[in-house]
C-alpha positions as CSV (number, residue, x, y, z in Angstrom):
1,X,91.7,40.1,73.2
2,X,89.4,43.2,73.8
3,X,85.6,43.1,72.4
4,X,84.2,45.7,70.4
5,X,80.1,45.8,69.3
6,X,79.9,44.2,66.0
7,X,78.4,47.5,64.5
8,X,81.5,49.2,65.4
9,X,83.8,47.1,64.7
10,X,82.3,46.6,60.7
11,X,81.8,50.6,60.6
12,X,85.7,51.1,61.6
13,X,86.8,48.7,59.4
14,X,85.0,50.1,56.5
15,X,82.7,47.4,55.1
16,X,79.2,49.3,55.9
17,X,77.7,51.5,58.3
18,X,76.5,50.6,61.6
19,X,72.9,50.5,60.6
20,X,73.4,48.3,56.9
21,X,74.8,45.8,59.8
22,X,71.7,44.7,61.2
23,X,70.5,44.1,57.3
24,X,73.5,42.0,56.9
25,X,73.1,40.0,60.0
26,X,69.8,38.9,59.0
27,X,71.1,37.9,55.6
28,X,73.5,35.4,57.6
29,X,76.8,37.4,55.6
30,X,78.0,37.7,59.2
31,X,79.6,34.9,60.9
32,X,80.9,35.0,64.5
33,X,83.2,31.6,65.1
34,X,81.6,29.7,62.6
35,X,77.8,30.7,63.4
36,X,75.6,33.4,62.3
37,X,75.7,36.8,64.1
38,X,72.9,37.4,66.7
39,X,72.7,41.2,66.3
40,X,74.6,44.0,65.3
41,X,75.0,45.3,68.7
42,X,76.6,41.7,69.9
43,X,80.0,41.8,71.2
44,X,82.3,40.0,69.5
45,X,86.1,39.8,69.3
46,X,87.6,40.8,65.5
47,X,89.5,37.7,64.7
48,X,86.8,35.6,65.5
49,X,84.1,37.2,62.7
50,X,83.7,36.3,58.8
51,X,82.0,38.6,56.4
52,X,81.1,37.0,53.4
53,X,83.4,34.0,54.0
54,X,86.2,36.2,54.7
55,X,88.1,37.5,57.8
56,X,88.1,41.3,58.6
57,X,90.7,43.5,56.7
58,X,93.6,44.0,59.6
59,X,91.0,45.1,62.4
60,X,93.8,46.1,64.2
61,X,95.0,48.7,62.2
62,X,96.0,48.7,58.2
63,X,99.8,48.4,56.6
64,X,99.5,48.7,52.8
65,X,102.7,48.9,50.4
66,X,101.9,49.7,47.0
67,X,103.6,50.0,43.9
68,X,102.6,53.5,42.8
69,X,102.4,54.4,39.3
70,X,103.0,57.3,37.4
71,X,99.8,59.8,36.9
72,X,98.3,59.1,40.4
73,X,98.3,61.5,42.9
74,X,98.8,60.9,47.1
75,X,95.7,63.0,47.5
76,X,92.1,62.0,48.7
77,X,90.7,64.7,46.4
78,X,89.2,63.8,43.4
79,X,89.3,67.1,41.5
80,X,93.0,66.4,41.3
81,X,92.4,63.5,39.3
82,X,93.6,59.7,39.9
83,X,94.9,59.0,43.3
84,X,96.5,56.2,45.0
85,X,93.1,55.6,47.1
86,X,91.4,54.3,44.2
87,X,93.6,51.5,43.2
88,X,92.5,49.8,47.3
89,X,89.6,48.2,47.8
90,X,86.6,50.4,48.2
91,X,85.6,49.9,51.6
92,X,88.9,50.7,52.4
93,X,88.3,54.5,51.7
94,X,85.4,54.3,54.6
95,X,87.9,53.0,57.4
96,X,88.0,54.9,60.4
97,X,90.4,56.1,61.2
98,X,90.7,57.2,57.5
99,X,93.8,55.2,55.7
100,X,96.5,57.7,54.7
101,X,99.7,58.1,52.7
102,X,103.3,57.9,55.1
103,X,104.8,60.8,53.3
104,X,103.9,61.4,49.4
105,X,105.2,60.9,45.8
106,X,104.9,63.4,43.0
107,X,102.3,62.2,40.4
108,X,104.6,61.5,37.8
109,X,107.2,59.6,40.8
110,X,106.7,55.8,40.7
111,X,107.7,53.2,43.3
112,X,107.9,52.0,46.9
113,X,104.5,53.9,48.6
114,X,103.4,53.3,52.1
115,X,99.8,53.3,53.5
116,X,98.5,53.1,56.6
117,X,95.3,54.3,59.2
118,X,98.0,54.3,62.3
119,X,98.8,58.1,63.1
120,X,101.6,57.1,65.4
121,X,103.2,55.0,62.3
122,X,102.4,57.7,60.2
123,X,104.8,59.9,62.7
124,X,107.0,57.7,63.3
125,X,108.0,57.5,59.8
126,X,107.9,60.5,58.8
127,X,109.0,63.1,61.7
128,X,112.9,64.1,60.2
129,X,114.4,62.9,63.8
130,X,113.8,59.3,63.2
131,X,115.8,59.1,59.9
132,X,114.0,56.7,58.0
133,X,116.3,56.0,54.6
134,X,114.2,56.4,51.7
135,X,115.9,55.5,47.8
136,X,115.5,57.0,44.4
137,X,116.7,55.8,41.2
138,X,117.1,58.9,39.2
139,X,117.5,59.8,35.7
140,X,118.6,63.3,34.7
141,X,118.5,65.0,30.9
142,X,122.4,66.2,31.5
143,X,125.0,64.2,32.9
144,X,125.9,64.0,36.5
145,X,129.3,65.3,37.5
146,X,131.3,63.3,40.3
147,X,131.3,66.4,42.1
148,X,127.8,66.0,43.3
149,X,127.8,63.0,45.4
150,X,130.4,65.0,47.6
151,X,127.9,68.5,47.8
152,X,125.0,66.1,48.5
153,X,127.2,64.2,51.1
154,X,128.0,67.2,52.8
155,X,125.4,68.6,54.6
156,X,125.8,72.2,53.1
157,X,123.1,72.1,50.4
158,X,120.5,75.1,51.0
159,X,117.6,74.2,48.5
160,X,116.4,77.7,46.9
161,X,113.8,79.5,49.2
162,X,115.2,77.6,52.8
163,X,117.8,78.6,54.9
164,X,118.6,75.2,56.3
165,X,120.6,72.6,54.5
166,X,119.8,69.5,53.6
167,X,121.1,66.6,55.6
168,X,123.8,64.6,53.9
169,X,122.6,62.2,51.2
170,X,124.8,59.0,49.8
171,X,124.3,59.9,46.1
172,X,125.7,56.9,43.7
173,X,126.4,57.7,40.1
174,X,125.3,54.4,37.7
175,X,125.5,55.7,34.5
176,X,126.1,58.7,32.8
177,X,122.6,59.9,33.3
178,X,121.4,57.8,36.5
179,X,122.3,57.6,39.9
180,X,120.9,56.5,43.3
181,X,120.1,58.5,45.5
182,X,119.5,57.8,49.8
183,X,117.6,60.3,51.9
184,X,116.9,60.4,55.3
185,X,114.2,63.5,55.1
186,X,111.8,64.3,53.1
187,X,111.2,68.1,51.9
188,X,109.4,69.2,49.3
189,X,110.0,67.8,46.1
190,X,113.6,67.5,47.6
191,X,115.1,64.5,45.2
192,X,114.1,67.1,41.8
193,X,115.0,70.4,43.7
194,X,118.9,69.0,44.7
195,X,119.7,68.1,41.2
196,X,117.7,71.0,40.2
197,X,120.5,73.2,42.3
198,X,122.8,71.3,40.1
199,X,121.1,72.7,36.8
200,X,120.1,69.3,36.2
201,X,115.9,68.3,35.4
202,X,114.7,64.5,37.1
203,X,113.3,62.7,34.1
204,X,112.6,59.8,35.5
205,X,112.4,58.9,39.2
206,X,111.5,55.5,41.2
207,X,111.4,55.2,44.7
208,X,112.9,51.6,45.5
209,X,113.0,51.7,49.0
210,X,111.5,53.0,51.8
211,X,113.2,51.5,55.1
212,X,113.1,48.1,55.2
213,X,110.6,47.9,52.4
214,X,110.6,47.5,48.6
215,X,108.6,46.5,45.5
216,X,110.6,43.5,44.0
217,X,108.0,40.9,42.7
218,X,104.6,43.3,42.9
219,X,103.4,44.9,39.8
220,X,103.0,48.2,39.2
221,X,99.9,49.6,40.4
222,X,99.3,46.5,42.6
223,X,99.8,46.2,46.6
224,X,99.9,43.9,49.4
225,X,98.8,44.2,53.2
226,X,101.8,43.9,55.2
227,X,102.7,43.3,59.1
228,X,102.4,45.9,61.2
229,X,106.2,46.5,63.1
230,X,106.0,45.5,66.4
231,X,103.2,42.9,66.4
């Protein structure tokens, strides 16, 4: 396992800057196996230190799944009101690298949303090449025709204002005014703009899975720190 200074390491993972560490070392809130820190410039390995009784938040890099709500936005800027960043622990906002949305969901879209401070995961799951499935429970205000889940499937939709189509999408109808919906891409506003070429308006829309991962048995608005793939 590689060392790191202790002021580094805290700074990264977000719990204080590298000068507050020397403060907390001398209040004893830093523990390296078991014993209080010497300094803040002592090198220590990450799974071996405590802060306030508690091991570091995934030194290694962060893998959050949370179950978005409506009326939160996937933005770090305030002005735009309520974002997803403020439902994570605070000191999470100060990681560095910064932690980061994989993809986004419109405010009023609820459901499966993916959080991480891993660029390369961040890439992996979103570049178009890689396929990742997401899924959308939809709700429409008119009903949906059987016709569509053959024009989605097809591979010939051109959204208004692009020239390439979408790629095919397994579009299950469950009701008159519900269906389920599997991408493999992720345009802009794509899920509300294919039913939209449809004449059809989303009224409702849940993201239930995003690759391997869903949100059965977390709460709305609530998340959980997950295993990074490949570790």
């Amino acid at each position: 396992m590689a060392s790191a200074r202790l002021d580094q390491l805290l700074s990264r993972c977000g719990y204080c800057s590298r000068r507050e560490v020397r403060t907390w070392v001398k209040q004893g809130r830093v523990l390296v196996r078991g014993e209080s820190a010497e300094s803040a410039d002592q090198r220590v390995i990450a799974e071996e230190v405590h802060v306030d009784g508690s091991p570091l938040d995934s030194p290694d890099g962060l893998l959050v799944l949370l179950h978005k709500p409506a009326g939160c936005v996937c933005s770090h800027d305030e002005a735009e009101g309520q974002n997803v960043y403020d439902l994570l622990p605070k000191r999470w906002g100060h990681r560095n690298p910064a932690i980061n949305t994989i993809g986004r969901l419109d405010r009023d879209t609820t459901g499966v949303l993916l959080l991480t401070d891993l660029g390369p995961l961040i890439h992996r799951w979103t570049s178009p090449r890689h396929k990742v499935p997401k899924v959308y429970e939809v709700t429409t205000d008119l009903p949906i025709e059987p016709a569509l889940v053959a024009l989605f499937a097809s591979g010939t939709l051109i959204l208004e204002g692009e020239t390439e189509p979408c790629l095919p999408a397994k579009l299950e109808i469950v009701d008159v005014r519900q269906a389920r919906l599997e991408l493999t891409e992720g345009r802009y506003h794509q899920v509300k703009r294919m039913f939209g070429s449809a004449g059809k308006k989303v009224t409702r829309l849940h993201r239930s899975r995003f690759g391997d991962y869903g949100v059965e048995g977390l709460d709305v608005g609530c998340w959980r720190i997950l295993e990074i793939p490949g570790t």
